[in-house]
N, C-alpha and C positions, 0 to 999 in steps of 0.2 A: 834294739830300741833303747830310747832313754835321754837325758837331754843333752843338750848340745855341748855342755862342758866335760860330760864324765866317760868314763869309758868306753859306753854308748853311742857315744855322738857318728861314730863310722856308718852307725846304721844306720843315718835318719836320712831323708831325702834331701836333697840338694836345693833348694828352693831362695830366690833370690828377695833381699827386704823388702819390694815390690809386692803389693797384692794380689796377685795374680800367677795362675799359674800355664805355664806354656804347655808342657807336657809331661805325664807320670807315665812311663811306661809300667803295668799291672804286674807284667812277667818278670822283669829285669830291676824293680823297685826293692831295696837288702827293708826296707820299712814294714812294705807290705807282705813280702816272701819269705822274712827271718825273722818275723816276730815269735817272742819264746815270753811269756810271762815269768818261764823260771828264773830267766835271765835282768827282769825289770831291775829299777833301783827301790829306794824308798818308798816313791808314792806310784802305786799299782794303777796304771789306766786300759782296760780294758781296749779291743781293737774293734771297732764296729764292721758289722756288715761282714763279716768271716766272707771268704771264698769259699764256694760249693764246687767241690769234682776239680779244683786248682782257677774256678773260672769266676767274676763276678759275680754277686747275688744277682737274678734275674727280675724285671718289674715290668707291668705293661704301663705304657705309653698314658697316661691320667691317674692312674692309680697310686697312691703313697706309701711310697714305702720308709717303715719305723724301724730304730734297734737302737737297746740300748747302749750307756758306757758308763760304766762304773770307774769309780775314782777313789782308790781306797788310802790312808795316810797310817804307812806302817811304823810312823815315829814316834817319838816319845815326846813332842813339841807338834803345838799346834802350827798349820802354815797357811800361808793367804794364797787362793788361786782363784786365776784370772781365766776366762774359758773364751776365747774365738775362734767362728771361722774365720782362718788365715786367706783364703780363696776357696774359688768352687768356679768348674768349669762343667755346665754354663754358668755365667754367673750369677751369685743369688738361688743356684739352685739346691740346696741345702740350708735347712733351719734347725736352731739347738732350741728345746725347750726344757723346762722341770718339770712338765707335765706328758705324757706320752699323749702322743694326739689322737684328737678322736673321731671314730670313723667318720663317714660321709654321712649317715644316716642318723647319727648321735646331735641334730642340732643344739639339743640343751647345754652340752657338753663343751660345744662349738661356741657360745657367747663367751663362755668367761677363759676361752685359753687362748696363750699368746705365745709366741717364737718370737724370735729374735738371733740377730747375728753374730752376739757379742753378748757374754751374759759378764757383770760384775763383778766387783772384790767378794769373794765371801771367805770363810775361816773356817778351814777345815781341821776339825781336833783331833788326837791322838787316837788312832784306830779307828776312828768315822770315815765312815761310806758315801759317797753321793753317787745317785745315780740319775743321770741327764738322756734327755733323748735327742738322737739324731734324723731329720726326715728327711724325706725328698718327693718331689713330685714333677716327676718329668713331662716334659709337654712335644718332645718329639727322638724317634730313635736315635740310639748310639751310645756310649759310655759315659758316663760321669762319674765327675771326681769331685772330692774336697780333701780341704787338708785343714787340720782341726788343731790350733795350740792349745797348749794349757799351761802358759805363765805360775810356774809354782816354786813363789821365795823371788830367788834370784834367776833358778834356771827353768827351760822350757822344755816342753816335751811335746810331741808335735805326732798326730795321727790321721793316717791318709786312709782315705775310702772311697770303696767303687760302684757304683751300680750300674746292671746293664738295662737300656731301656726298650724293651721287645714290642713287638703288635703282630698281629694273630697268625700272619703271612712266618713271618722270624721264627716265632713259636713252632712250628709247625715244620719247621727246617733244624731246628735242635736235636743235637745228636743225643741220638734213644740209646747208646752202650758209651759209657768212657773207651778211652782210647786205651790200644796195647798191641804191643807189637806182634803179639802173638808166637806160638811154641814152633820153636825151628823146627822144620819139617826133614820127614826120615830119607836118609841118603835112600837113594834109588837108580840099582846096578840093572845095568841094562846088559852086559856083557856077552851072556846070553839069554836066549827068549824064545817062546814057541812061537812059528810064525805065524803071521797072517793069509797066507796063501799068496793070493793073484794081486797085486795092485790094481785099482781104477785105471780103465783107459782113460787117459786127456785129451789124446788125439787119434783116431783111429785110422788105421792106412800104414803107410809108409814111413820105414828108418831113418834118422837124420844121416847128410852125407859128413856132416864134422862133429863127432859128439864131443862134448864135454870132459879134458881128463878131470881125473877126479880129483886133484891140488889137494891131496892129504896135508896137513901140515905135521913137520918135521917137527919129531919129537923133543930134542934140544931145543929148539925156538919155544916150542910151548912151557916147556917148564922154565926155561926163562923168563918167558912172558907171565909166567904163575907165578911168579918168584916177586914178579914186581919189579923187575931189571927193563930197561933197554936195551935191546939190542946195538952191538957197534953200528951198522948200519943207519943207524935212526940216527942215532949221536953225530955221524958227523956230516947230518945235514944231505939234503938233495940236489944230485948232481946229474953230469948229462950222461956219467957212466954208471952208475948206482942207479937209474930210475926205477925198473922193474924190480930190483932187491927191495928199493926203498919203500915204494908201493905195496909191493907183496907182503912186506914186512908189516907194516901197517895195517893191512886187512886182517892178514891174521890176529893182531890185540882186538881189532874191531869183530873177528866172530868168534877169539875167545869169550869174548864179552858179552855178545850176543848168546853164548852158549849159557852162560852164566843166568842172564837176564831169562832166556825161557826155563832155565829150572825156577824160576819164582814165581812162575805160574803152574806149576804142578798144583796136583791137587789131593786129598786127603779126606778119606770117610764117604768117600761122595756112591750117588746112583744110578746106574744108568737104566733105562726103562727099555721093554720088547717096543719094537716099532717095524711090523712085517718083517723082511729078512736082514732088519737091521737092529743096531743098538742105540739107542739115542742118550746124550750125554750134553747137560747142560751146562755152559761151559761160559760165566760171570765176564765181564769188558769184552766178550768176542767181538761183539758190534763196534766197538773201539780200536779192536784191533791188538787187543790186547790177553790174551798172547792172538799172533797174528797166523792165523790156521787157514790152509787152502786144500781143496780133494787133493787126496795121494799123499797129502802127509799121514807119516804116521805117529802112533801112538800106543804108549805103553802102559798095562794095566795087571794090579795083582788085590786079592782079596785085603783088604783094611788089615783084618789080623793074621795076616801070614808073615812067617820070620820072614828077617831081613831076605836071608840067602834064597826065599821062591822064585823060582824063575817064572819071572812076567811072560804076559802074552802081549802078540804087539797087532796091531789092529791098525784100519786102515780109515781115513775119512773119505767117504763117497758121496758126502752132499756136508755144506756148508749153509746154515740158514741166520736169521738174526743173532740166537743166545746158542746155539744148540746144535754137535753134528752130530752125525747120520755114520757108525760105525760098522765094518766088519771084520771079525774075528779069524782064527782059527774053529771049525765046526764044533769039533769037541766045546770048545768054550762057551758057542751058541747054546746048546744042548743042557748046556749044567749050570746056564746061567738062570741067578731068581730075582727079578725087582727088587725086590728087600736086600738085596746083596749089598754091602757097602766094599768101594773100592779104591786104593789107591789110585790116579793115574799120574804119569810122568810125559809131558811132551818134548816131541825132539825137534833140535832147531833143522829148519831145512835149510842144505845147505847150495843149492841151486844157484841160487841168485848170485854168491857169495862165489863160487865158481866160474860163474860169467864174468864177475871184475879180475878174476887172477887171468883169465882167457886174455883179456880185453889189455890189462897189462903187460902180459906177455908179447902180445901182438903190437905193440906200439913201439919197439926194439926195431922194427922196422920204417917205422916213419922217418920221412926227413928232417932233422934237428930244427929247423926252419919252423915246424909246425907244434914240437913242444918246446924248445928254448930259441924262441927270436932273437934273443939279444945276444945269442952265442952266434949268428951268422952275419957276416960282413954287407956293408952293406942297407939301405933301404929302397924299398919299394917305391913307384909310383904308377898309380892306377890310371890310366887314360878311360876318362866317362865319353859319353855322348850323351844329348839332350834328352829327357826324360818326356813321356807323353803320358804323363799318368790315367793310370785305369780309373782310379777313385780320384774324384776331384775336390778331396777333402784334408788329403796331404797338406802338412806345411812344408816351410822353407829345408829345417834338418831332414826332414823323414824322404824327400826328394834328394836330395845330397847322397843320403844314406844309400838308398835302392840304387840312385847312379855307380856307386862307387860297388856294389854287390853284381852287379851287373858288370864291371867293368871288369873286376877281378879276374887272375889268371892261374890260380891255384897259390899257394903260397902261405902263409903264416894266417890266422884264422882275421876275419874280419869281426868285429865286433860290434853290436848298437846298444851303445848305453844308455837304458832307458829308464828315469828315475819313475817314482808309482805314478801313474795315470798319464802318460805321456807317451803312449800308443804306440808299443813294441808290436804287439799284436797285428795292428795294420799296419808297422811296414812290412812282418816278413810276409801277409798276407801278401802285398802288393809289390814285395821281389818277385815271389813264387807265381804269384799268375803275370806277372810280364814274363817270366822263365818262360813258362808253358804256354804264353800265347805267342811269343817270338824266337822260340827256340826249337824246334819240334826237335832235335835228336838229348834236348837236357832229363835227366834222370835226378831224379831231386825223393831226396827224403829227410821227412820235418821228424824232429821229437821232442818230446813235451817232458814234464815230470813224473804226471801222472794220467789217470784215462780222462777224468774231468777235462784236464785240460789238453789234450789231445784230442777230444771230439769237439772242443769248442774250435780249434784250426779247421779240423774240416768242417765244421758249419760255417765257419766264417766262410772259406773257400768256395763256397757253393753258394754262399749268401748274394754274391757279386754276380748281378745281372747283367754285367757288360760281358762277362766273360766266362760260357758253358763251358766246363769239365766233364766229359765225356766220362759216363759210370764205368766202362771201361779201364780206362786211363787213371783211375785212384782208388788206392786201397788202402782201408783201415784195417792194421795190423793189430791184433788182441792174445795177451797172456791165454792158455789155455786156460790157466785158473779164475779168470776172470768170469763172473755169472753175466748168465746169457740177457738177463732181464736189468742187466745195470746199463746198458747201451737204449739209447730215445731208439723206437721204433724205427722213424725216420733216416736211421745212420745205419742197420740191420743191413741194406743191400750192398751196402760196401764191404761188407767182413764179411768171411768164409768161415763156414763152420758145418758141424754135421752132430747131427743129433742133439741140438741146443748146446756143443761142445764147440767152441772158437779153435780154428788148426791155422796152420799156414799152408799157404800155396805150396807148391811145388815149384822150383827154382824156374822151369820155362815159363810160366807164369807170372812170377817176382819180375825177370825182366823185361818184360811188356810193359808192365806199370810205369807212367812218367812221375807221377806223383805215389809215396807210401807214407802213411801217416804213425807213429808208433810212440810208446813211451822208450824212454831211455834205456830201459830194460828191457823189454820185449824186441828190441830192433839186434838182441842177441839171436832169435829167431832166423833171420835173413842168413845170420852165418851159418847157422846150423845148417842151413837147407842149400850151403854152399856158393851165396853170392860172393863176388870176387872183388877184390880193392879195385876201385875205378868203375864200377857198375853205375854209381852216383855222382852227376859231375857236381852236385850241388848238396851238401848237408847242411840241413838250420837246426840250432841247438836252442831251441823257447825256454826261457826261463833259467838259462845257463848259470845261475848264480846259485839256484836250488840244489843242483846234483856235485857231490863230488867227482875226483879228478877222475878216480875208474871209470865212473857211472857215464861220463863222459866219453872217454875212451873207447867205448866198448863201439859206438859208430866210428869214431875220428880213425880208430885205431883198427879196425876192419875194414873199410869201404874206401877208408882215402889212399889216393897217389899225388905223385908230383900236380897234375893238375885239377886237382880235386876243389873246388870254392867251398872253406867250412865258415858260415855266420854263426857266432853267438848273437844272439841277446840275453837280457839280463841288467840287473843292477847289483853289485859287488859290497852295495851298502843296506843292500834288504837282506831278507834271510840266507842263512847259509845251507850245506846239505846236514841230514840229521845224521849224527856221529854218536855211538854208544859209550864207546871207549873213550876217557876221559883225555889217555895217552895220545890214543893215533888221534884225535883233534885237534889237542896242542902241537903234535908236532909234521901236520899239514893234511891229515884227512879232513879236516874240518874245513878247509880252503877250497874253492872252488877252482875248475882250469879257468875261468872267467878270470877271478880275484888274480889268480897268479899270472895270469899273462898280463893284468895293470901293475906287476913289478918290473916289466920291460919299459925301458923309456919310452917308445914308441908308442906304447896305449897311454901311457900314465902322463905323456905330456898333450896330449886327444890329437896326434897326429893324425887327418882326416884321410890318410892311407890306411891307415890302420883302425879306427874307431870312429864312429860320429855317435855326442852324445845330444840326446833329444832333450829340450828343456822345458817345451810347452806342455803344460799339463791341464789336459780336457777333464779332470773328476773334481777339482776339492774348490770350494768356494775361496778366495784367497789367501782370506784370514786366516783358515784350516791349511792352508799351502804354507804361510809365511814362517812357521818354525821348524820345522822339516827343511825348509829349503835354505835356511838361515844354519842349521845345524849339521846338514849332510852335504849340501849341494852347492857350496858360496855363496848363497843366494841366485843361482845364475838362475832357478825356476820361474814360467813364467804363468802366469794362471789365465785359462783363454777357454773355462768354465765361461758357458754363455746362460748369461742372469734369464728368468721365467718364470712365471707367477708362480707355479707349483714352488721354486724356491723360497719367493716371496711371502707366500702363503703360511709355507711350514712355518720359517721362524715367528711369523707376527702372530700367528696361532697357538702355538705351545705355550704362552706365557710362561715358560721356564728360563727365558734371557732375561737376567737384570738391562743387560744391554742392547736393545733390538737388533743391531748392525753387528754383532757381534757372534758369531753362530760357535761357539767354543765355550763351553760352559764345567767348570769345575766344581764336583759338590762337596765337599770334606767332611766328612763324615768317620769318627771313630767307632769301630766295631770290636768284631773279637774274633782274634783264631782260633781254629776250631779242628777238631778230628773226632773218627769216629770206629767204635767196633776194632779191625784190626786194618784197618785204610790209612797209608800215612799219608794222603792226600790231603790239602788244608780245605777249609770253608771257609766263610764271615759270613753269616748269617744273617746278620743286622743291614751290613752292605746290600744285600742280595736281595731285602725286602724292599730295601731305600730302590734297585733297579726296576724290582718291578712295580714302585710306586709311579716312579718315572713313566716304563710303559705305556702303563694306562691313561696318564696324563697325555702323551703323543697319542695312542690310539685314539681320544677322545677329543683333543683337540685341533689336532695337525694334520686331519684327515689322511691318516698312513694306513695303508695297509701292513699285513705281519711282514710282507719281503720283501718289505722297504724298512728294516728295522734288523739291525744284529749286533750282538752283545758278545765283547771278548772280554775273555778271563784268561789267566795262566794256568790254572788249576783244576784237574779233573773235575773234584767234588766239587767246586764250586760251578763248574759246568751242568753237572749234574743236581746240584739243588735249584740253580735257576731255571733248567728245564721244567722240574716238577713243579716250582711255583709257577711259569708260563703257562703250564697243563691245565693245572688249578685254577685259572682263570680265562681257560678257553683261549689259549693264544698259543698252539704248541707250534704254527710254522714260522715263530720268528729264531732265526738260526742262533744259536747259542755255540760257541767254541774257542777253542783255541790261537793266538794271532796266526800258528801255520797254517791252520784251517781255513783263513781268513785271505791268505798271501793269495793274490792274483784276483781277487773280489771287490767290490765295495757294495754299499746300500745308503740309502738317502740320511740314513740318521746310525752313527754308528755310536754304544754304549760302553764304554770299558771300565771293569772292576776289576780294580787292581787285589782286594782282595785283603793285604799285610798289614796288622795291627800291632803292630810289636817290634821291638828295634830286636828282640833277642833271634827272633826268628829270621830277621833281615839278615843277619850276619850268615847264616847258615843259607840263606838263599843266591849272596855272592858268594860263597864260598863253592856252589856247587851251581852257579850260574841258572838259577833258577825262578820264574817269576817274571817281573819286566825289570828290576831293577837293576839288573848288573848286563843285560845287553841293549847294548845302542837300536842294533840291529831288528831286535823287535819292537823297542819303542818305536821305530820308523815306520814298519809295517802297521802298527797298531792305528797310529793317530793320522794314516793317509789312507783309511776305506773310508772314510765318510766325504759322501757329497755333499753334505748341506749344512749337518749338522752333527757336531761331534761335545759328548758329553764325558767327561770322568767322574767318578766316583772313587775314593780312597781317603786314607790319613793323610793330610797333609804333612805333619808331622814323620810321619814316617821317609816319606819321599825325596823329604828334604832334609833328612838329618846331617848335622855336618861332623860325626865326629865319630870313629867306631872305639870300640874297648878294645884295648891289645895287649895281651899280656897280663902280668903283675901291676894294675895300676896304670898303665898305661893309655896315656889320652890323645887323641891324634886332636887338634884345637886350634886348626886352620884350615881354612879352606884356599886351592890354588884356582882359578876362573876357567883351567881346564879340566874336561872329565878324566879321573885316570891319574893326574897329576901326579908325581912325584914329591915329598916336600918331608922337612925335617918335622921327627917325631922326639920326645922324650920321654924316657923310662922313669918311671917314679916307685923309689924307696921306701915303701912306709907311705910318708907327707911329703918327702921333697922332691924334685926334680932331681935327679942325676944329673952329672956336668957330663955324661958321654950322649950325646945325640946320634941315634939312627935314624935309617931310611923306610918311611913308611910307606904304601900306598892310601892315596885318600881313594873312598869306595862312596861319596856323594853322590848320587846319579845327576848330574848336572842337568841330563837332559830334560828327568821328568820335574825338576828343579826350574829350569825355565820356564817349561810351560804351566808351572801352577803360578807363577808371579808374571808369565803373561798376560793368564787371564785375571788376575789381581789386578793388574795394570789397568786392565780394558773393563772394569767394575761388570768380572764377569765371574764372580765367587761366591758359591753360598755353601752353610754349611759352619761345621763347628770354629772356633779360634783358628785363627791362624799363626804358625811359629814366628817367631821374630827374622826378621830378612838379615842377613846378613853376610858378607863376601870377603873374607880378609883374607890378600892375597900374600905368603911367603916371597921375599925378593929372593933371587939367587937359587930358584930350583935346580937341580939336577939334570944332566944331558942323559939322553937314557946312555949315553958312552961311560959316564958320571955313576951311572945307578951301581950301587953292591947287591948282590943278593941278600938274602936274611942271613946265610952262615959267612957275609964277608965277599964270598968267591967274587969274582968278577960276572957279571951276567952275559953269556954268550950266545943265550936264547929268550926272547920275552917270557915265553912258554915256562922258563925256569922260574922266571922273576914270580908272575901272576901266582904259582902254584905253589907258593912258601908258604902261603896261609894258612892254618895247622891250630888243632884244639891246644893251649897254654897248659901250662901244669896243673895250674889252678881248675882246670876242668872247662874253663869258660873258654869259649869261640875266639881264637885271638892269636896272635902270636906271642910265641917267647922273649929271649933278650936274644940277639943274635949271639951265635958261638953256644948256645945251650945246648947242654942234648938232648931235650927236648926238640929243638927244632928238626924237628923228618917230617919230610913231606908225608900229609895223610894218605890212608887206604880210600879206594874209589869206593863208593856207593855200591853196594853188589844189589839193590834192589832198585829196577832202573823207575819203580814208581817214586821211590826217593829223593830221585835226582829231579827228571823234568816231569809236569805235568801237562807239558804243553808241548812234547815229544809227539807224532802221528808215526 
């Protein structure tokens, strides 16, 4: 702190001669975060409004808040100072007076005092004190700022101040412990253990004919991969003879990592209670899925204060319920167990699933190159159709193309329908699949889905169609053992087998009776267990194919297909991808879908309609809602064929929340605060979260909506979680609050998203670990395309749109290029000057959510705090990414290298170094995966 000329000057804010101010970031501000009075000059000015717990002072919403500043003159000569507010955002919302102001109920008080924005010359003498008051009275939520000069002599000294402005709802969402990371939890050797006995049966009966090997991994690979290395295999890229290495390789970082991620839900001190012949154990995110526990896993338990070296007991889960499972032990442990006992427990990852992808890999050694590298086979395809007599008469022109050409096919390289959001993937593989089965009677056809949600909604669709009965016979829904019995609509019970409320599979003479089998991408690992044979299926659909990875995929393509096998994707390769732990195996292509990578064959990627058809009509989003999505993902080819209805009409002239009637897109900007709590590193905004369910209740009230016709995305656990509890708190718990995965494959009439991020220092750390909306395109897209009618944001504008990140020592990136991602020169700065060596930076602007807050600017559809200054200054002569250097120079030979340079500076700050430092190594992963994503399922 201190004035602008003396030695101080580095620490004052950056603020332009202009009165007014754009934006003060609280956390990232050297003004407000480095003030030291030890450190003043001559004349002492006190800092108003201190920070409580690192966070603004707190106010409600009419209420005035005071505090003084004192202006001491430690010279030996008297000096003249001048006092102003320099700005105040909102404006005019700060007043200086010499009198402290007086309450609301003091009218006498009230007559004779007066505020002002600017107080006069006065003459302060040698060792004289003044002390001035600062207030504010805010008249609706969010942050406020001023920034307060004081003209003294020649030089200025300049004090910035915050208050946050709360209401009852916010309050009430305020975190009750400071945050902290809390005491690293005690290593927990499992090596050996007293048993648990008998495992739960899952499925009662009969042996599988193909079990599962057990794909230990190899001890050198692991401590490689511990090491933080890559394996050669990875390094030099995926080829047609390396697939299984390459694969396999992969999975392993991905359940080292997974093994990692379940040790950070261990637990420490806890109690489990008698519950008849079991132990019950309550067990915090279960319902989340966090850590994600199924019967027959197990688990490992030893007394709180026993040495390290006791050997745990390992215990079993026999029931799975909301917060809490249902344990049992070894006897003895029963026997000598007391409720008061406090215990450590340790969970172990199960490694099933993770065993079906090495299977599933393995097995794809035998497919025809044809089916996973097209463009290694000579040659193109062409499909001979025949006229289409569609079942449903609601088809358009692509979705009839489509089924023709799925129909037409004769085994060969996977067919693909590229279906952007709302443009009815859904109905056509409905209406391949029951033309399959009403015109084909020896086709053997099996669909899969992501997850069970959406694999029961295929077979309701499929049965929904009056024109054409499916024989209960002829279709089965395929279900996880571990899947509970009550998560299935009643309605869909006589399709799936099970025995004692336990879901099993048939018996292999049974599987091939079936013309239709319904299953998730996982569970259709099942069918091989119980020894179906490649070619059993003349027909595999893969729903949603952009969600799962390449294994996940696999595990049908690569068991049941032969030469004349027909495999359909659908999917979009511009929505979400599959979720990947490991930060490695994503970058270097777990995180790609077989969707995504069959559009790097010419064949899909130039929509050769042998190969793909993409669908462009889009039956969900009113246009307006369609028009930057489709401008930003899709060429614009989308075509919006939403048919207009009162109930649309209704909503928007109802809400009175559109400045622009015509306009159903509504941006509210709003500055908040990040927030955490207890030992959760999960973020909040509190402020946000009251502003949503202000909103709410305004729809509930006016837009005649019901709750499920209303859902609200967030990236962030806790802020999931705090808007739940205020939805509670006002009687509205069925309106769906989650995550945008949560969201993928859904829409609702009115959708709300809180972005949630107050802080540029925080942003940095959120593209650095891709977390949030603002560092993937991918979930933008998802996000802003579930609303049918009406789509709202709330966040910082400011934030969203920043153009410029801190890198390094001084370092400003201070251009922006018109694409997202851009490449564009950066310079290193010495001190005050620019260096003459120019590096290669990434700019990290999200361009996307960039557009759409200055499209709805555009479209006078913006309300809410100031808005940043617009601005687009494009670098000539960017970089080819052929062009691009990595940060230490090398030549970039993988993007994957390029994106992952980004690394904490010496300086401690979020940023990169100078290239060639040795500081530059790339960072350690995140070992706590609540650190990384909150919006991971």
């Amino acid at each position: 702190m201190g004035t602008l000329d003396d030695k101080w000057g580095d620490e004052c804010s950056v603020i332009g001669d202009k009165g007014e101010i754009e934006y003060i970031d609280y956390q990232n501000d050297k003004s407000v975060c480095s003030y030291d009075p030890s450190e003043e000059g001559p004349i002492v000015i006190s800092a108003p409004f201190p920070f409580e717990e690192g966070k603004p002072r707190s106010v409600f919403v009419g209420e005035t808040a005071i505090d003084s500043i004192t202006i001491k003159n430690t010279t030996s000569e008297a000096v003249d100072l001048w006092t102003k507010i320099y700005a105040s955002t909102p404006e005019d919302s700060f007043k200086l007076s010499l009198m402290k102001p007086p309450s609301a109920n003091d009218f006498k008080c009230q007559e004779g005092f007066m505020d002002f924005s600017v107080m006069e010359d006065r003459m302060l003498q040698p060792g004289e004190s003044l002390t001035i008051w600062l207030s504010c009275k805010p008249k609706e939520l969010g942050l406020y700022t001023t920034v307060v000069h004081f003209d003294v002599g020649n030089d200025r000294i300049e004090r910035v101040a915050f208050l946050l402005a709360d209401d009852n709802i916010s309050q009430s969402l305020a975190s009750k412990k400071p945050f902290s990371r809390g005491q690293r939890k005690k290593k927990f050797s499992t090596d050996n253990f007293v048993s648990a006995g008998s495992r739960p049966a899952r499925a009662p009966g009969r042996a599988y004919k193909n079990r599962l090997p057990r794909y230990d991994i190899p001890k050198d690979i692991r401590a490689l991969i511990e090491r933080k290395q890559i394996p050669d295999v990875i390094m030099g890229g995926l080829t047609i003879d390396n697939y299984a290495s390459y694969f396999k390789t992969l999975l392993i970082m991905e359940e080292i990592q997974l093994e990692e991620d379940m040790r950070s839900h261990d637990m420490e001190c806890v109690t489990m209670r008698r519950k008849g012949n079991y132990l019950s154990l309550v067990v915090p995110g279960l319902a989340e899925r966090r850590p994600s526990l199924v019967q027959g896993d197990d688990i490992f338990v030893k007394l709180a204060d026993a040495e390290d070296t006791t050997t745990p007991y390992q215990g079993y889960i026999y029931r799975v319920e909301a917060d809490e499972v249902y344990l049992k032990f070894y006897e003895e442990f029963h026997l000598c167990h007391n409720d008061g006992h406090l215990y450590n427990v340790h969970f172990k990852y199960n490694r099933v699933s993770m065993r079906r992808l090495y299977q599933a890999i393995d097995a794809a050694n035998d497919l025809e190159t044809e089916m996973l590298f097209p463009s290694e086979t000579s040659g193109s395809r062409l499909i001979e159709t025949s006229t289409l007599v569609p079942i449903s008469c609601s088809l358009n022109e692509e979705q009839i193309c489509s089924v023709e050409m799925i129909l037409g096919c004769k085994g060969g390289p996977p067919y693909v329908i590229y279906g952007p959001p709302g443009t009815g993937k859904t109905m056509t593989i409905i209406e391949a699949i029951l033309q399959l089965y009403q015109n084909r009677k020896h086709a053997r056809i099996l669909v899969c889905a992501p997850s069970n949600s959406a694999a029961d909604h295929l077979l309701e669709k499929l049965l929904s169609e009056e024109d054409v009965h499916i024989q209960e016979k002829e279709i089965f829904r395929l279900n996880a053992t571990s899947r509970p019995f009550n998560d299935i609509k009643p309605d869909l019970i006589r399709f799936c087998l099970f025995d004692e409320h336990i879901f099993t599979c048939p018996p292999l003479g049974a599987l091939t009776r079936y013309r239709i089998i319904i299953s998730t991408y996982m569970s259709a690992s099942l069918l091989n267990a119980e020894g179906v044979k490649r070619g059993q299926f003349s027909h595999i659909f893969l729903d949603e194919a952009g969600q799962a990875s390449e294994p996940e995929s696999m595990i049908s393509v690569s068991n049941f297909c032969n030469r004349d096998t027909v495999v359909v994707l659908a999917g979009d390769p511009m929505q979400l991808g599959p979720v990947i732990f490991s930060r490695d195996a994503e970058s270097y292509g777990l995180g790609k879908s077989y969707l995504e990578r069959l559009f790097e064959c010419e064949s899909y990627e130039s929509g050769d309609e042998n190969y793909v058809t993409k669908l462009i009509r889009n039956y969900r989003c009113h246009p307006e809602i369609l028009h930057l999505p489709s401008t930003l993902f899709y060429e614009g080819e989308l075509i919006a064929c939403k048919e207009s209805n009162d109930d649309s009409t209704s909503l928007m002239t109802l809400t009175n929340l559109l400045p622009g009637k015509n306009f159903p897109v509504l941006f509210f900007g709003i500055q908040g605060c990040d927030e955490r709590e207890a030992n959760n590193p999960s973020w909040f905004n509190r402020i946000e979260a009251s502003k949503v369910v202000e909103i709410v209740k305004k729809l509930a009230t006016r837009g005649n909506l019901s709750d499920s016709d209303i859902g609200v995305i967030t990236p962030y656990r806790q802020q999931v979680l705090k808007l739940k509890k205020a939805l509670e708190n006002i009687d509205m718990p069925d309106i769906k609050v989650g995550s945008v995965e949560q969201f993928q494959g859904q829409e609702r009439k009115v959708i709300i998203v809180s972005t949630v991020r107050s802080t540029i220092k925080h942003n940095d750390f959120d593209r650095v670990h891709c977390l949030g909306f603002l560092s993937n395109p991918r979930r933008f897209n998802v996000a802003i395309t579930r609303a049918i009618s009406l789509l709202i944001i709330t966040g910082n504008p400011h934030i969203i749109s920043k153009a410029y990140v801190h890198v390094g020592k001084g370092c400003l990136f201070f251009a922006i290029c018109a694409e997202p991602g851009a490449y564009v020169a950066v310079f290193y700065m010495d001190d005050k000057f620019l260096s003459s060596s120019p590096g290669l930076g990434r700019i990290f602007v999200d361009q996307y959510w960039n557009k759409l807050l200055w499209h709805c600017v555009d479209n006078d559809s913006y309300q809410g705090c100031a808005l940043p200054e617009k601005r687009l200054e494009c670098v000539d002569n960017c970089p080819t990414y052929e062009d691009r250097v990595n940060y230490d120079g090398g030549p970039v030979t993988n993007e994957a290298n390029w994106c992952d340079g980004w690394q904490p500076s010496s300086s401690g700050e979020v940023g990169w170094d100078h290239p060639g430092s040795s500081q530059a190594e790339i960072p350690e992963p995140v070992i706590d995966e609540a650190e990384w994503s909150d919006g991971w399922q």
